[in-house]
Backbone bond lengths (Angstrom), bond angles and torsions (degrees), N, CA, C in turn:
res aa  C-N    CA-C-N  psi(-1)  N-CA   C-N-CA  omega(-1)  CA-C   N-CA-C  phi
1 X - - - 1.461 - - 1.531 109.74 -
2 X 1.025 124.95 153.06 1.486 132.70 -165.72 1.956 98.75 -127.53
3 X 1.098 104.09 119.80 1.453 117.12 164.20 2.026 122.54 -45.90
4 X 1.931 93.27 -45.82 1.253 93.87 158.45 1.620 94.99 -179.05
5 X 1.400 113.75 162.23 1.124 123.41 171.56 1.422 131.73 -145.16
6 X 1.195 135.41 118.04 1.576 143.88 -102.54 2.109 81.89 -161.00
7 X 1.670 100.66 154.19 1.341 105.62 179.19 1.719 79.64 -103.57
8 X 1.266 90.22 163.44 1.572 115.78 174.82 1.441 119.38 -104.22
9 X 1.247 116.92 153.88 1.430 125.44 172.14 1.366 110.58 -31.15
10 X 1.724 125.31 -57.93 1.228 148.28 176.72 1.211 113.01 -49.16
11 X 1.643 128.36 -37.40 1.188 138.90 151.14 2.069 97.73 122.95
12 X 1.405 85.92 24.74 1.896 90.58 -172.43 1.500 104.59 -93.09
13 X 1.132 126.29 149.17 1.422 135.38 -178.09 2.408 92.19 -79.91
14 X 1.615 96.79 109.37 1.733 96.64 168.87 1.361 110.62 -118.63
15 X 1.397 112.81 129.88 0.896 134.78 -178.10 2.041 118.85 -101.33
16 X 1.392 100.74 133.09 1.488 99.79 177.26 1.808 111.77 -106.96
17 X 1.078 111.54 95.13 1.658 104.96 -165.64 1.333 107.95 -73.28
18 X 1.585 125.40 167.65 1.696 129.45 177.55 1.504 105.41 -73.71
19 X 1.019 132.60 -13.89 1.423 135.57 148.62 1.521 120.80 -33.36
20 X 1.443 99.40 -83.05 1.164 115.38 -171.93 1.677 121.60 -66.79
21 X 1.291 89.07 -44.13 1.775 106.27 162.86 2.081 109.92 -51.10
22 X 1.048 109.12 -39.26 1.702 117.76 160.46 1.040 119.26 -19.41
23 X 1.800 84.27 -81.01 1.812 115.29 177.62 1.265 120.47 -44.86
24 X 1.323 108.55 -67.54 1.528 121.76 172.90 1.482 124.51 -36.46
25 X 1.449 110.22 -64.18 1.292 112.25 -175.79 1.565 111.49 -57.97
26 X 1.365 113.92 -28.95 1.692 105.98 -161.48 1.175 82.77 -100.24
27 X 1.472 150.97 -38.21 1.759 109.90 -172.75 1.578 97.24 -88.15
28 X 0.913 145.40 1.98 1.525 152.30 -173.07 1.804 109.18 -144.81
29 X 1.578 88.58 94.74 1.674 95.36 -167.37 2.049 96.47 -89.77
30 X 1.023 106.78 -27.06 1.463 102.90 -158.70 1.941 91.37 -77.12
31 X 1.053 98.45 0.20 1.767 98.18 162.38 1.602 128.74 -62.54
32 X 1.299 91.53 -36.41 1.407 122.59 -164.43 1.864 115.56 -31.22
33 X 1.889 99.48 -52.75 1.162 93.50 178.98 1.364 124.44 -100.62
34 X 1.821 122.37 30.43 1.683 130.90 -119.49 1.658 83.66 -136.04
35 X 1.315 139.83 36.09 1.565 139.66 -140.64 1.909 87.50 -108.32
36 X 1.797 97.52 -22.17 1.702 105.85 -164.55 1.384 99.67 -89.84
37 X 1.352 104.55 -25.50 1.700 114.22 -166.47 1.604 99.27 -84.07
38 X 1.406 132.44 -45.15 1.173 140.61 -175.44 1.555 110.40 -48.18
39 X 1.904 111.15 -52.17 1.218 121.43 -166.58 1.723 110.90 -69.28
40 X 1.263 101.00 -11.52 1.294 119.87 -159.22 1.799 111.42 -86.82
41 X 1.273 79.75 -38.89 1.912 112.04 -163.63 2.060 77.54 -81.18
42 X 0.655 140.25 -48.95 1.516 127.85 -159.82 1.471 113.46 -85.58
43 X 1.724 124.19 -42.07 1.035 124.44 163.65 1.527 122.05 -78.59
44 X 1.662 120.26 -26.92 1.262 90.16 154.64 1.398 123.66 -147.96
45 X 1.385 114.85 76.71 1.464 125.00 -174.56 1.598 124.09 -49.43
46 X 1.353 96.24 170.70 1.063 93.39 -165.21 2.033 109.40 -106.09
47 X 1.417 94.81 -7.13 1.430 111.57 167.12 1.563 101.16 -164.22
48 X 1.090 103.64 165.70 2.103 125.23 166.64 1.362 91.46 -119.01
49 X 1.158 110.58 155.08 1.491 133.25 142.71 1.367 107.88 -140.11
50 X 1.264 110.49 146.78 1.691 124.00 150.72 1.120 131.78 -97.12
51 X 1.857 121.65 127.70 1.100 89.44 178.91 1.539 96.06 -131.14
52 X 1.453 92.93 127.99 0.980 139.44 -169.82 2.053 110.58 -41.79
53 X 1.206 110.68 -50.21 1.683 110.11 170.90 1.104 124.65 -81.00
54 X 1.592 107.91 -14.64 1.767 104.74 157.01 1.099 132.50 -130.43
55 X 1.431 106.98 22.48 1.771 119.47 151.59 1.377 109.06 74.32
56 X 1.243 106.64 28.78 1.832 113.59 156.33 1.457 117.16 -143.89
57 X 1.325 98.65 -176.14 1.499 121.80 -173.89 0.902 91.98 -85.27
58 X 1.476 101.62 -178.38 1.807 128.25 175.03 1.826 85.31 -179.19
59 X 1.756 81.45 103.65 1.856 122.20 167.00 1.439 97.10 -78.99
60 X 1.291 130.26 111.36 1.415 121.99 145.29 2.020 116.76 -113.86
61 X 1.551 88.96 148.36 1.429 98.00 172.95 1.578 108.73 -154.98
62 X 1.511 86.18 133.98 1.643 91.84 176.97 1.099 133.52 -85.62
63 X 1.421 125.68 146.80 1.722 123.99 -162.33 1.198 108.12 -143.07
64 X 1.767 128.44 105.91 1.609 124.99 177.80 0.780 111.25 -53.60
65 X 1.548 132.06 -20.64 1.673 127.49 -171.13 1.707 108.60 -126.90
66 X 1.246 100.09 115.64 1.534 92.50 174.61 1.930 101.49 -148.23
67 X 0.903 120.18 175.75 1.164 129.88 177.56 1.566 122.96 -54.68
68 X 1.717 107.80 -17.84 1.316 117.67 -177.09 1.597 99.20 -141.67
69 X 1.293 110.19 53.31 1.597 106.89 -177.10 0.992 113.99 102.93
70 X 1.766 114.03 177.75 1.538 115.74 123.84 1.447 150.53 -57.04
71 X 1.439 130.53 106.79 1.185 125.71 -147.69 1.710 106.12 -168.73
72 X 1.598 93.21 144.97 1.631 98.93 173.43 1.432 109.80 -48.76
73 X 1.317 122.32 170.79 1.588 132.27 151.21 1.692 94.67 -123.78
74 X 1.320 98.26 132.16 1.150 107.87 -164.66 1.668 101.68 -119.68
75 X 1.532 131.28 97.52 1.516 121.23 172.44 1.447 120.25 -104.51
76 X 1.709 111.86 135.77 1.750 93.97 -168.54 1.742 88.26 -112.03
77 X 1.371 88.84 151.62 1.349 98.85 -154.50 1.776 107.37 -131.08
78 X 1.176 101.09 155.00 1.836 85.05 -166.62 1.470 89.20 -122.92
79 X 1.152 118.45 135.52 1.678 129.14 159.99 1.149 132.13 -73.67
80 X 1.153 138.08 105.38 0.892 119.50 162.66 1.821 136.11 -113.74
81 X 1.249 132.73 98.96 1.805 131.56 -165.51 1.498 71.36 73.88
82 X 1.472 89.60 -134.61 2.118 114.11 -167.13 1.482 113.79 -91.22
83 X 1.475 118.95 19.88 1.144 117.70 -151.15 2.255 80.48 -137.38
84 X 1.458 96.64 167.48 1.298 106.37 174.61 1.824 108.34 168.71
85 X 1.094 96.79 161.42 1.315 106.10 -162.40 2.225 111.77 -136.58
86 X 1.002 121.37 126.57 1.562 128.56 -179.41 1.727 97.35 -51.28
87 X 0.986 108.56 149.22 1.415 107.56 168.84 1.603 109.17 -139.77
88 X 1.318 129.90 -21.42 1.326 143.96 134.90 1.243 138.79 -149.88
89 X 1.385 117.96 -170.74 1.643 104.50 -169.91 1.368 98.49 176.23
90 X 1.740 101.22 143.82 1.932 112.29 -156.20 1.450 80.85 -163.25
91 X 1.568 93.12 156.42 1.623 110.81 152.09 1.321 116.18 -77.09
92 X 1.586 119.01 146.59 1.787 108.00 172.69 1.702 83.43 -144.80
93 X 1.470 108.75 139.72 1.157 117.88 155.11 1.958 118.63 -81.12
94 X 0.695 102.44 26.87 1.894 101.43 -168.37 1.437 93.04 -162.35
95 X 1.271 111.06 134.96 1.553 126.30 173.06 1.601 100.75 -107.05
96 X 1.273 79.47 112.26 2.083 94.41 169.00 1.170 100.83 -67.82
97 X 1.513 129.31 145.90 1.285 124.25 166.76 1.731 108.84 -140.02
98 X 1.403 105.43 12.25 1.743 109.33 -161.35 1.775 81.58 -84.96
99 X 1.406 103.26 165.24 1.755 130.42 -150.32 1.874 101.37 3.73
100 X 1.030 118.94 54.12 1.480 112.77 156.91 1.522 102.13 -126.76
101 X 1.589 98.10 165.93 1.809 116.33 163.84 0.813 104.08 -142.84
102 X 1.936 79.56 135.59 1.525 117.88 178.13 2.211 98.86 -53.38
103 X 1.178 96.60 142.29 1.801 105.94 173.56 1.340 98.77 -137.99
104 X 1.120 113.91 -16.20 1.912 95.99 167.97 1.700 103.09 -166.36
105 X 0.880 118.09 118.88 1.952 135.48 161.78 1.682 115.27 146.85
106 X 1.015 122.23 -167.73 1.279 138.22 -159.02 1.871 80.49 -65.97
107 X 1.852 101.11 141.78 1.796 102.37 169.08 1.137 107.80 -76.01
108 X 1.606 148.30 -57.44 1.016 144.93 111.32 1.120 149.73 17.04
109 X 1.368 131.23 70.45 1.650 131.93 -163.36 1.512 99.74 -111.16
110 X 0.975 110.51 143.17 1.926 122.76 150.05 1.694 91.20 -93.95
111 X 1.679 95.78 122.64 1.097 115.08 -176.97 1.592 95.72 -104.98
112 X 1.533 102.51 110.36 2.023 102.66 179.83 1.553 117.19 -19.25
């Protein structure tokens, strides 16, 4: 069963399963009420990256209001064909960008 499943920027069908949604919520509680922010962060981010040695994305989108501030939501996401699935997801104030590529947002970031 899938918590929810939303097309992506990329145009891939992502899915958040009750699995993973498990995981997430209990080591990452301030997720809890963020289910609008998640769907949001995948269809329309605010950058992609790939990273490249472990064969996913990284959806970020920024949110002035979140449970712990202002702060990215950051979901890494695995592709698969047209299909893909969340595999986790946290707030980060700082966008890592060392061995990834940018695949969609500004080339140029001010990194907080």
């Amino acid at each position: 069963m899938a918590v929810f499943e939303v097309i992506s920027k990329t145009g891939k069908k992502i899915r958040l399963t009750e699995v993973q949604w498990a995981h997430m919520s209990s080591k990452h509680p301030e997720l809890v009420s963020q289910i609008d922010s998640m769907m949001m962060t995948v269809q329309d981010p605010d950058f992609i990256y790939h990273s490249p040695g472990e064969e996913n994305f990284h959806y970020l989108k920024f949110f002035r209001e979140t449970p712990v501030t202002e702060k990215y939501l950051l979901l890494i996401i695995k592709h698969l064909n047209r299909e893909g699935f969340i595999i986790t997801g946290f707030f980060v104030s700082k966008i890592k960008t060392k061995n990834k590529v940018l695949v969609y947002g500004k080339e140029n970031i001010d990194k907080l």
